[in-house]
N, C-alpha and C positions, 0 to 999 in steps of 0.2 A: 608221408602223411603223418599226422602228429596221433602220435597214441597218447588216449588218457593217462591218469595217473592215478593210481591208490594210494591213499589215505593213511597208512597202518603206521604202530608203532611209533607215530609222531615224526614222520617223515614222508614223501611221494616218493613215490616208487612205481614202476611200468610194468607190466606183467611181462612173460617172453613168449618170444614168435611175435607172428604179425597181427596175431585179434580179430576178434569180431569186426567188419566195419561198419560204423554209422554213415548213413543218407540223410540229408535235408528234404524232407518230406515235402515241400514246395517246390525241384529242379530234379532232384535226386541224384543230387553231389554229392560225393563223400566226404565226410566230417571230420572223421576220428576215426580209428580202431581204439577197439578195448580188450581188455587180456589180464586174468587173475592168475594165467598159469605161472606156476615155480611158486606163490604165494604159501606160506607153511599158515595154514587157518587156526592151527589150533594157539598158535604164538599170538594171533591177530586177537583172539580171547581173553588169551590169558594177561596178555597187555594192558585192556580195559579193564579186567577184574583186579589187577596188581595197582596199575597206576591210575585211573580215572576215578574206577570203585571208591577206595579211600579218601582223593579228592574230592570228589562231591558229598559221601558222607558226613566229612566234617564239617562241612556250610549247614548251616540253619536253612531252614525255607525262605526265610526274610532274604539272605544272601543268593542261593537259587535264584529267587523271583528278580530281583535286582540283577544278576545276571544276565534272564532271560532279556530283560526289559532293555537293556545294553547290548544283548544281538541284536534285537528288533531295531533298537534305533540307528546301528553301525551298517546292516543291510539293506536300510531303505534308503539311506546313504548311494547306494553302489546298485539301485533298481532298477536303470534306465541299462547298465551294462548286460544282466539277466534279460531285458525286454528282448535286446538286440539279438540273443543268442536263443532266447525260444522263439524266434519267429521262424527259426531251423526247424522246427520241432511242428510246423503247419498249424501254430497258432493267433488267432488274429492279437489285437492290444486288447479286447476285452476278456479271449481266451488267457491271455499270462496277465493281469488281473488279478482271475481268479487264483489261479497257481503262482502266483508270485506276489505278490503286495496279501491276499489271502493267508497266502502262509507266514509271511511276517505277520498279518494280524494274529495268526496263533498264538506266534509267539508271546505278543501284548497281553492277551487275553489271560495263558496260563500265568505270566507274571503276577497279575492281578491278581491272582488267586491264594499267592501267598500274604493277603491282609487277611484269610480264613485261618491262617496259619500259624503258628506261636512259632517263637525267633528260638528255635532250637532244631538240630538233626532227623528229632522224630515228633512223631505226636499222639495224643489219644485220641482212641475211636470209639463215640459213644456215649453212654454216663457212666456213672458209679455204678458198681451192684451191691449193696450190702449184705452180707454173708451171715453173718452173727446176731444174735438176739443183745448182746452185749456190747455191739457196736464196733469190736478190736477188731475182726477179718472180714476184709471186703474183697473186689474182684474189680475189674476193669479191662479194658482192651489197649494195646499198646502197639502201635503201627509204629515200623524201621525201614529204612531203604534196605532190599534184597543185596546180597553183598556180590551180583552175577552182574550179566549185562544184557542190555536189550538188543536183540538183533530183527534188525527189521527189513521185511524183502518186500521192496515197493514194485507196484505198476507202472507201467509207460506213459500212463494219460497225464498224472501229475509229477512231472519231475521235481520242485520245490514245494511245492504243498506239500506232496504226500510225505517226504521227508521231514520236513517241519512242524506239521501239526503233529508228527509221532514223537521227536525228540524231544516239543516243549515239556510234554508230561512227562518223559522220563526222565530228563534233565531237574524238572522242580523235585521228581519224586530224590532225585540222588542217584541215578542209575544211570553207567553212562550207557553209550550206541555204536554197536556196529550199522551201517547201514549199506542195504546193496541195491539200489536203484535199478528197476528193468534196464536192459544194455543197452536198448534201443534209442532214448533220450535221457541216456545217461551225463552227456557232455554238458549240459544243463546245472545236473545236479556239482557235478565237477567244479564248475565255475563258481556255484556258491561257497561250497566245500572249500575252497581255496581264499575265499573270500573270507569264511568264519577261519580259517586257519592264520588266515593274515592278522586278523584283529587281536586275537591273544586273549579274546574275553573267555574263553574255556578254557579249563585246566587240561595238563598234559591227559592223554587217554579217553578224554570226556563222548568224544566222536572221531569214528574211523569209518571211511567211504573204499568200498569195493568197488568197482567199474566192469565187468564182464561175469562172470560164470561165477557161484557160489561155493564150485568144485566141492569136497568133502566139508565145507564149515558147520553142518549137522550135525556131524560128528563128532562132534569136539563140544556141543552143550552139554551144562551141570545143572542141577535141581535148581540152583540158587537164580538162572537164568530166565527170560523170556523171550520168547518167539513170537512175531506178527508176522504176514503177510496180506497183501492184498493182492488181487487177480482172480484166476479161474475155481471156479467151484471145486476143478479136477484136481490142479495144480493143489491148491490147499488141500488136499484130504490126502494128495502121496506124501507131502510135506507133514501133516498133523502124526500120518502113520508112519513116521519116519521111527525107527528100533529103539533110536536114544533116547528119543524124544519120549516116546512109551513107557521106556527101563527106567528113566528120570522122572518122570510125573512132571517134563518143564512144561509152562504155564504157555498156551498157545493160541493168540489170539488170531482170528480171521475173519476180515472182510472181504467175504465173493461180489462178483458182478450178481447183481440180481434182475429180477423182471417188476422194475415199480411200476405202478399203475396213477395213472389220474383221471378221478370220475367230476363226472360236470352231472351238481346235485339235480332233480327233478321240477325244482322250482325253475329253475336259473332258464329266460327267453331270449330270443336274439333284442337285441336294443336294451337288457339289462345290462348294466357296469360289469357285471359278472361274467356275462357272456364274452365279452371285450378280454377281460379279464382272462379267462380259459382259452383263448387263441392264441394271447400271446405268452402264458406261460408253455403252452404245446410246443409251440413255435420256435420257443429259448431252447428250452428243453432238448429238442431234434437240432438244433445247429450250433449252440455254442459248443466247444470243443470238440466241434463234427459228431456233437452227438457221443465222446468216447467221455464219458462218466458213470462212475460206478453209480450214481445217484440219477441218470437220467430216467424220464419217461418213456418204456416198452409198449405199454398199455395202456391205451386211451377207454374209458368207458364211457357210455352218452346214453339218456334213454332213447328210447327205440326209435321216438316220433322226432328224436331231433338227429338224427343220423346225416341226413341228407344234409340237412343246413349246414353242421357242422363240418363234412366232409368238402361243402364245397367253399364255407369261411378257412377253413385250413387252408387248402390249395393255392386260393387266393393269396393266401399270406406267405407260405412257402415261395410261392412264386416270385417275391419281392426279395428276395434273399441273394445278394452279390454274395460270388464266389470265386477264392482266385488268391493272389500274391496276399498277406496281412501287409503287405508294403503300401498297398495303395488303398488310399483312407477308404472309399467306396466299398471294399470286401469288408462282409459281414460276415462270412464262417472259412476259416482257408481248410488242410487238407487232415487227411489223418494220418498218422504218427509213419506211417511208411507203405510201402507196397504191399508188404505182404499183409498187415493190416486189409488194407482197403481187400483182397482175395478175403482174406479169411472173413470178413464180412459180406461178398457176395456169395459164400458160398452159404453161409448162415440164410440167407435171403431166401437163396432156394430149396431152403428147406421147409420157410414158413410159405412158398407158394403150394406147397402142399395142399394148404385149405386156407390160403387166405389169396388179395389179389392186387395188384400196385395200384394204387389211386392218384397217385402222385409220386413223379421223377424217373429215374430211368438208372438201369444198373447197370448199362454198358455205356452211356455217356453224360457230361457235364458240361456247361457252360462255363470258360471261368475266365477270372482277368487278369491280363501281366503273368500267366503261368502257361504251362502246357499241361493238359489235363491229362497226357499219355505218361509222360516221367514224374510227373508229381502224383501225388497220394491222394486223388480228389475224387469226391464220391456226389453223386447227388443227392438231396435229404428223399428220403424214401418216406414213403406215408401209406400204410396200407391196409385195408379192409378184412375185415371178415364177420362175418354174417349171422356162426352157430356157436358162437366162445366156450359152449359147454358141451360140445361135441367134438369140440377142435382141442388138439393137445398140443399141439406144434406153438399157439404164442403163449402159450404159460409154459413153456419148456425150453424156447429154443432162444439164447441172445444174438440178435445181430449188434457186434459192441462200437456203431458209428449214430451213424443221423436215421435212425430207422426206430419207426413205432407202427403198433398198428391198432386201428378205431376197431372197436367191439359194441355193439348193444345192448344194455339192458333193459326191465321190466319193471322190478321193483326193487326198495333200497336192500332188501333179503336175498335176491338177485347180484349185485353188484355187491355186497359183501362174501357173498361164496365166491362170485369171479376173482375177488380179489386173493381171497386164499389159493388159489388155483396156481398161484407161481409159489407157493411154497414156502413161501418167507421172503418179503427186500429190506430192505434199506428204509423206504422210505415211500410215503402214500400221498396225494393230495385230493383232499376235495373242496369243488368250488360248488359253495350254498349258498342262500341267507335262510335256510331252513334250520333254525335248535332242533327241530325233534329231528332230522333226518341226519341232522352234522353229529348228535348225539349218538343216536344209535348206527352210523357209521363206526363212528373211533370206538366204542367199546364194541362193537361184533370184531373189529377188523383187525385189535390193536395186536393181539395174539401174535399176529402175521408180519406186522411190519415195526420197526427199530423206531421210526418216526412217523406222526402225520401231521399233515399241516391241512389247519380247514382255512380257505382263504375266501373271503367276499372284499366290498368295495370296505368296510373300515378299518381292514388292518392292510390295504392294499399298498399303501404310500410308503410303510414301513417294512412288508413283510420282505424278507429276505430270500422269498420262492421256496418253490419245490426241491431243488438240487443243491442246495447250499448247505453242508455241515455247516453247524456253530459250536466252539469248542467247549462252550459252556453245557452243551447237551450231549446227549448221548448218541454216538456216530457210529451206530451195527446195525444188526438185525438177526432175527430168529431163523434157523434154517438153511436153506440155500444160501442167505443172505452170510451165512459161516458160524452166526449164534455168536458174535465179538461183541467188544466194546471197544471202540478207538478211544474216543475221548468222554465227554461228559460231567466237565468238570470236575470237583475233587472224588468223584467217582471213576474215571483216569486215571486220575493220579494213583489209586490207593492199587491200580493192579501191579504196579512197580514197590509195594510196600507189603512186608509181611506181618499179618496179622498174630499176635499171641496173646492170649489171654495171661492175665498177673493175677497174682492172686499173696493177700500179704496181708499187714496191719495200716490203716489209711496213714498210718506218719512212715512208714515204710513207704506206701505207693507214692505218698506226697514228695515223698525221697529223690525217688527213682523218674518220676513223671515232670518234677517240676513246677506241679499246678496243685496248691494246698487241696485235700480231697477232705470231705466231711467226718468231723470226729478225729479228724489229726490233731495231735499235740500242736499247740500253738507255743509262742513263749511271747513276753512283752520285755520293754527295757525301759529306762526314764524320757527317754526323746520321742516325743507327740511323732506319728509317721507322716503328719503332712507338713513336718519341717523339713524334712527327708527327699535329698536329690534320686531321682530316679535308679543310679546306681545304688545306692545308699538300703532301699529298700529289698529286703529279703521276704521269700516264700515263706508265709504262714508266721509271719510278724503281727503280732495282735494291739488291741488296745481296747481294753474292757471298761465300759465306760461308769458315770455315776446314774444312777437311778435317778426317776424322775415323774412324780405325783401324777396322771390324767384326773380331771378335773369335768365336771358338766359343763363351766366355764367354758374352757377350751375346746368341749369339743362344739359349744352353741357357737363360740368365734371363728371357728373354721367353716361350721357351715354356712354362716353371714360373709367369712370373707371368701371362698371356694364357690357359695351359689349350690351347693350340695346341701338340699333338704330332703333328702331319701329319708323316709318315714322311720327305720330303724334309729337316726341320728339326733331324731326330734324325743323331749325328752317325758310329752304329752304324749304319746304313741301308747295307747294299748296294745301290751305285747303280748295277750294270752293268744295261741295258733301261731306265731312266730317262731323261728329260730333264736329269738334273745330272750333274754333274762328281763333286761332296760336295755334304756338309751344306751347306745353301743359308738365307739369311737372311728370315726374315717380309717379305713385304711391309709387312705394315706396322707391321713392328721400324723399318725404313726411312722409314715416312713420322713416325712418331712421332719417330727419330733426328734426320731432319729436322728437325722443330719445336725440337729442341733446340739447334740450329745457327742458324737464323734468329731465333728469338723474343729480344728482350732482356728478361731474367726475373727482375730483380732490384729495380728501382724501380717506382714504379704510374705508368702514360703514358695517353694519349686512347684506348688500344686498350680497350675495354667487355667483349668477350668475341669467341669462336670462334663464329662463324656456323655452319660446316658446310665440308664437300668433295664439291668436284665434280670429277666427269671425272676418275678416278684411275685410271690406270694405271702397271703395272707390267711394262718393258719389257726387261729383261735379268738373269739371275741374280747376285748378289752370295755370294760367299764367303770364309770368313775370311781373315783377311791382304789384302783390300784395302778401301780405302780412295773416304768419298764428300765431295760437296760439294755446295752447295747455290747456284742461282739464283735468287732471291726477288725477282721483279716486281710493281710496278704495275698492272692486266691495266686494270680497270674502277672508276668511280664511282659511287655511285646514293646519294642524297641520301636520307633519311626524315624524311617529317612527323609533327610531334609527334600524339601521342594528344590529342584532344580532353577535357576534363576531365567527366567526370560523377558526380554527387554521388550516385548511386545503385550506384556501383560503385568498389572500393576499387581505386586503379591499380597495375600491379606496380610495383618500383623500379626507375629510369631511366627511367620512361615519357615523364619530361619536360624529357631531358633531349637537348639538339639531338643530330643524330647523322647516322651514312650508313652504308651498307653498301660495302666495301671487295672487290671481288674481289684476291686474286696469284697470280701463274701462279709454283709450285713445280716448278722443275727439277731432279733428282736424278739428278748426273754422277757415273762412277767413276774410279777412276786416270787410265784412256786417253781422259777427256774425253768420254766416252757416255755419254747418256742412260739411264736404268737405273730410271727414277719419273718419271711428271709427273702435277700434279695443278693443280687450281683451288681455294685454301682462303678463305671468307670470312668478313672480320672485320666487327663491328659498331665503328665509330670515335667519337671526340665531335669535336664542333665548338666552335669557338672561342665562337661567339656562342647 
């Protein structure tokens, strides 16, 4: 029988002995054995901190995301071979879907994120703080990739997802990965692993795959490191209380299985969109991935008077549910991940029949098709009742982790926000309204409790992404049970792979060290206009201090004829006794526009492509006629851009191809007495030489 392979030290390698064996959860044929025994863990560490570590540090974020953006496309390449080997794994094509073309989207997504990003190794978090009465000491925050590595000990349910949506952010952050995927649907992970190993787009060390037992590799983390895990509430906390882990203060994220809830608002009647709407989110929820997601629906909440209907619109629907091979298109949920699964879920079962009662399916048999529901891993969707939610402890405490939920009642929306705190913290809450006051005071009584919630009615229904869907852009934990993590959430993600330290210096020192001109830095000028200046050409905190220039009542009555801007201040008839002015007062941005006129050189065509945009524009003192402004035009910031990729099915705009960067300058706008009077952030698109 083929035994997997481990990952490490930039080569595969087989564990010894014969391994753990894997089942196909659809016949319950054997797969694979898996095996980390003879494996030295603390070498498999030290490997990723010696050789990946450095390698990813020296990439810029722009190179990272570019990267990431080149797994994603080399993978989707090689989709259909993934589809074919999780169907092993008792997941339908919608089940590996999610977990698979999902987790390439991760990847997409965190690439993306390096356009928040300046094209350097680290970044700053934050603003200035200025320190000094005198302007020389400031302070600031300065985020670096941790010089450790991330080790991440994944669940069964998602053998590619869960892998992938953890490495994209540590991979942009600069941190490479251990990764040791549950043994069970490991062979999965395997396959891609090999597949990223093939393509060469990661640097030596970047990522190393474990396949069986994590044997001592706890043992062997450093401060500099971080720990995730996903699974058992139990599991994470012997793992969190692990000696080193303590002795070390390593950073240790976790996502537990939780008990999320979905309440169907008080409004919502049978023949409302919504109603429609809340059955078949229920419905998803209990069978796509047989119900084995950390993000599923445990608990259903309804008010009291719609109990019945509810109960018998589920069943109904439940009932519609093929079950059986993913081979054959007709199956809508296949099995769960193995045998012993599908036990350790009945026995979970009979622990909520304590106080609650099956309403729907049956725990000793199934209907299913093209399979045998004795050797495969097939459970029926369990739907169940109970009646006292506030008397019963068993469904706010106990997971059955397959296609099992159970309907509860409520009273009022003060009702169904305690129920919900009642599992102690998920993942993630849904309610279906079109009530504001009750959707409102839902998420603020509830938010405490859960990581996410989504209020869903009929107009964001086309779009919404449901109930169980992490999106990497948000934030993917929860408080409590839920483990109190954070997987992802955009560059909120990212920064748990980055160390925070505070700088503290002279702003042309921090300007130094940061790369991003900071306020009150030394500038210097030289004789060359900087919008003659090719993109390389131009340097941090490069100035050009401009000539003064008369406002006039003139000017500012032609700006408000040619703008359509007659605000009462700019008229020059305005009695201004009770006002903020003095007189007629000049447009803001008569002013920043005047500016542009003063700094831009407008006469020849130079590397400048066009006007980006303005940020951070303020206007910080009144200007009136008879005096006079000038202009301080900085170097602020750099950011490189990659060319557009050429595709023959789409007509490219013009410039697309041609090199370039995005230029921030910090726009200072002085009057007479040398005061600040405008400042803004204007950015240019520049070309490059090459």
């Amino acid at each position: 029988m083929n035994q997997l392979g481990n990952f490490i030290s930039g080569k595969w390698i087989t564990g010894e002995g014969d391994g753990q064996v894997l089942y196909d959860a659809i016949d319950g044929t054997p797969v694979a054995t898996a095996s980390t025994k003879g494996i030295d863990f603390a070498s498999v560490l030290n490997y990723a901190r010696a050789k990946g570590n450095p390698a990813l540090r020296k990439m810029t974020f722009q190179e990272r995301g570019r990267m990431l953006r080149a797994l994603a496309l080399y993978l989707l390449e090689h989709k259909e071979e993934f589809y074919r080997i999780s169907q092993r794994t008792g997941a339908t094509r919608v089940d590996s879907w999610i977990d698979i073309e999902g987790g390439i989207g991760n990847l997409f997504s965190n690439a993306s994120l390096r356009r928040k990003l300046p094209d350097q190794p680290f970044c700053l978090d934050g603003d200035a703080i200025p320190l000094g009465k005198a302007q020389t000491f400031m302070g600031h925050h300065l985020l670096v990739p941790k010089e450790g590595v991330a080790i991440h000990i994944n669940a069964y349910n998602f053998p590619v997802w869960g892998m992938l949506e953890k490495i994209a952010v540590n991979l942009l952050a600069g941190v490479p990965a251990v990764v040791k995927p549950a043994t069970v649907t490991s062979f999965l992970t395997e396959a891609v692993v090999r597949r990223i190993d093939a393509s060469g787009i990661l640097p030596d060390g970047a990522l190393q795959l474990l396949c069986g037992s994590a044997g001592n590799l706890l043992d062997h983390v450093q401060s500099q490191d971080v720990v995730t895990f996903t699974g058992s509430a139990s599991t994470g906390l012997m793992l969190k209380s692990h000696p080193v882990i303590l002795a070390n203060s390593v950073p240790f994220n976790m996502e537990a299985d939780s008990l999320n809830c979905m309440v169907l608002g008080t409004d919502v009647e049978p023949g409302n969109p919504e109603w429609d709407l809340f059955i078949k989110e229920v419905r998803k929820e209990m069978t796509v991935k047989a119900g084995q997601k950390c993000t599923a629906v445990r608990r259903i909440f309804v008010p009291e008077n719609r109990m019945e209907a509810i109960w018998v619109a589920l069943t109904t629907e439940l009932s519609k549910t093929v079950i059986g091979n993913p081979a054959n298109e007709k199956v809508r949920m296949g099995a769960l991940a193995g045998n012993g699964q599908r036990e350790e879920v009945r026995a979970q079962v009979q622990k909520l029949l304590a106080s609650s009662e099956i309403i729907y399916g049956s725990l000793d048999s199934v209907a299913v098709v093209d399979a045998n529901a004795v050797t495969g891993a097939f459970l029926s969707p369990l739907l169940l009742a109970n009646h006292h939610p506030f008397s019963s402890d068993e469904p706010h405490n106990i997971e059955a982790f397959g296609p099992v939920s159970t309907l509860m009642p409520y009273q009022h929306n003060d009702d169904v926000i305690a129920l919900s705190k009642l599992g102690k913290g998920s993942l993630c809450s849904t309610i279906v309204t079109n009530d504001p006051v009750q959707a409102r005071d839902y998420v603020l009584g509830a938010a405490t409790y859960h990581g996410r919630i989504l209020v869903l009615n009929n107009d964001c229904a086309k779009e919404s992404t449901g109930h169980g869907s992490p999106l990497p852009l948000l934030v993917h934990g929860g408080p409590g049970r839920a483990g109190g993590g954070e997987e992802m959430g955009g560059l909120r993600g990212v920064k748990h792979y980055l160390q925070r330290t505070a700088i503290q210096g002279s702003p042309t020192m921090i300007t130094a060290i940061s790369a991003v001109h900071q306020p009150n830095a030394k500038g210097f000028t030289d004789d060359v206009h900087p919008f003659t200046k090719y993109f390389e050409d131009l340097k941090i905190s490069e100035q050009l201090i401009t000539e003064k220039r008369l406002i006039t009542s003139e000017d500012i009555n032609r700006f408000a004829d040619l703008s359509g801007d007659h605000f009462y201040a700019h008229l020059i008839q305005t009695d201004f006794n009770g006002t903020m002015f003095e007189q007629q007062v000049a447009h803001g941005y008569f002013l920043m526009s005047a500016a542009a006129g003063l700094f831009v050189d407008s006469y020849e065509k130079n590397p400048v492509l066009l006007n980006y945009g303005i940020d951070e524009l303020r206007f910080t003192k009144p200007v009136y006629p008879g005096m006079s402004i000038y202009i301080r035009f900085t170097c602020k910031e750099k950011t490189a851009q990659e060319l557009k990729e050429p595709n023959p099915d789409i007509v490219m705009p013009k410039g697309a191809d041609i090199p370039k960067g995005i230029v921030k300058w910090l726009v200072e706008i002085f009057d007479d007495s040398d005061e600040i009077v405008g400042i803004a952030t204007i950015l240019t698109m520049v070309q490059m030489k090459k």
